[in-house]
Every structure is written in structure tokens, then in C-alpha cells.
N, C-alpha and C positions, 0 to 999 in steps of 0.2 A: 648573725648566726643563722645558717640555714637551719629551715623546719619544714620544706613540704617538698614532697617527690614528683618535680616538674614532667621528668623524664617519664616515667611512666603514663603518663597521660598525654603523650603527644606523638605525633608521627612526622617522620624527618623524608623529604627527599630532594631531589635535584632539580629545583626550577628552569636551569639553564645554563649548558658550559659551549661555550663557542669563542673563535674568533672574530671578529666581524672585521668588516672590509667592504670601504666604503658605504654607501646608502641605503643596501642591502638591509635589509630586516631579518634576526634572527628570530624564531618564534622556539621557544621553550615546550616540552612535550605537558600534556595537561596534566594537572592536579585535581585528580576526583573530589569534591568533598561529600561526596554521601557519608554520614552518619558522623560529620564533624560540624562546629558551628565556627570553628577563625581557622585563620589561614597567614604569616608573616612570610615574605621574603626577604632575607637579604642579602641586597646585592652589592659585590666587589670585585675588584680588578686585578689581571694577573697584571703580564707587564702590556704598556700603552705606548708602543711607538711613535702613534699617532691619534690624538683626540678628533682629527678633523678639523673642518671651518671651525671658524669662532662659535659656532654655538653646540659643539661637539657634538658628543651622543647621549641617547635618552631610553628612557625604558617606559613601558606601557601595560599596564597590565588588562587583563583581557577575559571573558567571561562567555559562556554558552552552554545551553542546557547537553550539547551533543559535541560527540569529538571531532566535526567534521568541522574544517581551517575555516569553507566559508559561513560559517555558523558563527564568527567571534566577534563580538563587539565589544570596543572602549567598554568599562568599568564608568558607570556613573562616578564623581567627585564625595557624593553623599556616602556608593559604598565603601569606600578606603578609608585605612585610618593612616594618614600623611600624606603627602603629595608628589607624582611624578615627577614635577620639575625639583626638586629635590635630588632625583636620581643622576641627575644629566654629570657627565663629566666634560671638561672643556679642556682641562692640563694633560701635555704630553709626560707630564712624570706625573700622574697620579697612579705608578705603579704598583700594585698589592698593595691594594687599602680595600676597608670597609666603607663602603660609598655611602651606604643609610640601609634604612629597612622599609618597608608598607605593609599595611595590613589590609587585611579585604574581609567585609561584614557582611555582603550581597547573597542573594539567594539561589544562586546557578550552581549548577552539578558539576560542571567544568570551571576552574580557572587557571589559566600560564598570565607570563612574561612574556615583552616581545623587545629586544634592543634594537636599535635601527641608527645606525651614525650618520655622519653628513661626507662628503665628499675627503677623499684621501684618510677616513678614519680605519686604523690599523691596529687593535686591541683585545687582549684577550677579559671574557669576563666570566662570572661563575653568578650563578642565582641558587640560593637552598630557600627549599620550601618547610614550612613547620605548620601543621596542624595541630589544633588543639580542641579541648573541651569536645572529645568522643563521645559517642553513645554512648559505650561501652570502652570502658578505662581498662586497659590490658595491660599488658608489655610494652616498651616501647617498639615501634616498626619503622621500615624502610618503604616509603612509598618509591615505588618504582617508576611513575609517572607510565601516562597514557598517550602515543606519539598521536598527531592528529591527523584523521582521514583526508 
């Protein structure tokens, strides 16, 4: 039986909707966390006509105190709670699924998603971002995401 009002204390937005096509890297507009302490994506798949090589596509999540693209570095292993390789998809029919989720603990003002497939990958994906545990517990909100300079 529920008893506590999750929704009100979290902030929802769109880590990342794109198609990707081949080796390309898609990079997800940023997620502020000023005056948040977590941070969940999760990520899944529309349809996947193509996963790519054998070792398909993957996701990468990414951190920087500034919104500028060459400011981003990999996410130490210590700040996430799960693992990247967890995200990868390999199958051409892993069409509209929940692939997993990550959480991110680190201390940067910025963080996105980055998908990046391997050769001949043809796939559409979607990333929602979910903030939690606010400064200040309001309403629920729509983070808008911040594109990077």
C-alpha cells in the first residue's frame, strides 16, 4: 500500500530522444542539478532496426561543472549507482523496451547521456531524467534540460 508522495519531491525531464545512425554519438541536452542531490535515467528503446556490430550501442553518462560540450568528462564508476555496460543493446528486435536505469551520486552541476552505436546502428532511443531529494520540495516540475555550448 502506498504512503508517501514520491511525485512531489522530484523533478522529471528528457535526458535524450534521438535516432542514432551509426558511430555517431548522440549527446543529451544537460541536467542542472543545482539544489538536487540524485539524479536516475532511464533508458529505452523505440523501434531498432539495427543494433550494429556485435557489440552494439552504449550509453555513457557525462558530467561538468559548465554547459560547454568540451567541458564533459566520463562519470567516475564510484559516482553512479549501476553500470554502463548494463545499458548496451546488441539485438535488432530489442524494440520498445526498458533497457535499465543509472543513477548518478557525483558532485557536478551539470550532467547528460551520451549514446554512441557501432557501425551500421540504426535505432531510435529515449532517456528521462528524474531528480530527487530537492532543496526545497515543491510541486512536481519539468526540467527542461540545458542544450550544451
Amino acid at each position: 500500500m502506498a504512503q508517501f508522495d514520491m511525485r512531489n519531491n522530484a523533478e522529471f525531464g528528457l535526458g535524450l530522444s534521438a535516432t542514432l545512425s551509426g558511430a555517431t554519438p548522440a549527446a543529451g541536452d544537460w541536467i542542472d542539478m543545482q539544489g538536487w542531490e540524485a539524479l536516475t535515467f532511464t533508458v529505452s528503446t523505440g523501434t531498432v532496426t539495427d543494433a550494429g556490430t556485435a557489440s552494439g550501442f552504449s550509453f555513457e553518462v557525462q558530467e561538468s561543472d559548465t554547459t560547454a560540450a568540451a567541458d564533459a568528462t566520463a562519470v567516475a564508476d564510484a559516482d553512479l549507482v549501476g553500470l554502463e555496460s548494463a545499458l548496451t543493446v546488441t539485438a535488432d528486435d530489442d524494440d520498445d523496451k526498458l533497457i535499465g536505469s543509472i543513477g548518478y551520486i557525483g558532485g557536478k552541476r551539470y550532467v547528460r547521456i551520451v549514446a554512441t552505436g557501432t557501425t551500421g546502428t540504426d535505432a531510435a532511443v529515449t532517456v528521462h531524467a528524474r531528480k530527487d531529494k530537492g532543496a526545497v520540495m515543491a510541486t512536481a516540475t519539468i526540467d527542461s534540460g540545458t542544450a550544451a555550448t
